[in-house]
C-alpha positions in Angstrom: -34.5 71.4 -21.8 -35.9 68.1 -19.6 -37.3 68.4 -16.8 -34.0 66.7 -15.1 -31.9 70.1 -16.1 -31.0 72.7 -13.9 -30.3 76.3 -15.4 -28.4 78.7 -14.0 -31.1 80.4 -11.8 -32.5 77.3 -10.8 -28.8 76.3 -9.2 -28.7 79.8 -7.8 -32.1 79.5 -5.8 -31.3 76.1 -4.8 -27.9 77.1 -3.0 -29.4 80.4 -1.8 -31.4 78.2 0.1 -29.4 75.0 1.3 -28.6 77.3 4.4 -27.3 73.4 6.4 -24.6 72.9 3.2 -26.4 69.6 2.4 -26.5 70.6 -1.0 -23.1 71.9 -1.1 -21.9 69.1 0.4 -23.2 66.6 -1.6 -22.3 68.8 -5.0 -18.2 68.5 -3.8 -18.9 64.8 -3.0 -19.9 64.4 -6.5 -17.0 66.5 -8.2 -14.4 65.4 -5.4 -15.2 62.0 -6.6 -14.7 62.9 -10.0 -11.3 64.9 -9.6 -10.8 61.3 -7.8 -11.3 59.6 -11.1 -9.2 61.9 -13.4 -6.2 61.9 -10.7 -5.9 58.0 -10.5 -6.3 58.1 -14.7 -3.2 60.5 -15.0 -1.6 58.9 -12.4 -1.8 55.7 -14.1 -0.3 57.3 -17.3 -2.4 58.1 -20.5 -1.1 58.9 -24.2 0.1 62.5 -24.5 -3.2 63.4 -26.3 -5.6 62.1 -23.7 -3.3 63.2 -21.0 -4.3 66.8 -21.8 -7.6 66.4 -21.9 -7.8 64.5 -18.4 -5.3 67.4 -17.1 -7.5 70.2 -18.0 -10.6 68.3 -17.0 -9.0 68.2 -13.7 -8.1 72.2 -13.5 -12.1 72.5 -14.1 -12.9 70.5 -11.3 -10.6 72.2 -9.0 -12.0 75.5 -10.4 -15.6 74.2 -9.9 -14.7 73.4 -6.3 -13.6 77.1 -5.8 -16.7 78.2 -7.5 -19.2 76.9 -5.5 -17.4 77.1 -1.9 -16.8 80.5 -3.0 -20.3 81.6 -4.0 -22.1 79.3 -1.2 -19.7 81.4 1.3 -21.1 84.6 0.0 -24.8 83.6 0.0 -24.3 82.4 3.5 -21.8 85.2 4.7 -19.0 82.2 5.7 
């Protein structure tokens, strides 16, 4: 693993302590702006194949999302 990756544990101290949401808040920005991206490319219209991909790439984001306001709410009792 490079120095650049962040496991697990590493995620989970780093949220334990963003106790502002600046670290939450940037983490939706970044998959927000991804489900962005996958909605305009299904919107646009995609072969069946590909439009399966994008449409279960997008139900992960959402899920993400979920995730992380859910366990950031927990850490932080909101």
């Amino acid at each position: 693993m490079d120095a650049n990756s962040t496991t697990f544990l590493e995620l989970e101290q780093k949220l334990l302590s963003d106790k502002s949401g600046e670290l939450k808040k940037k983490m939706e920005a970044l998959l927000m702006s991804n489900l962005q991206e996958v909605k305009r490319k299904l919107d646009a219209g995609l072969p069946p194949r590909e439009f399966n991909v994008m449409k279960d790439f997008k139900e992960a984001l959402e899920s993400c999302l979920r995730v992380l306001n859910s366990v950031w709410g927990r850490m932080h009792e909101q």
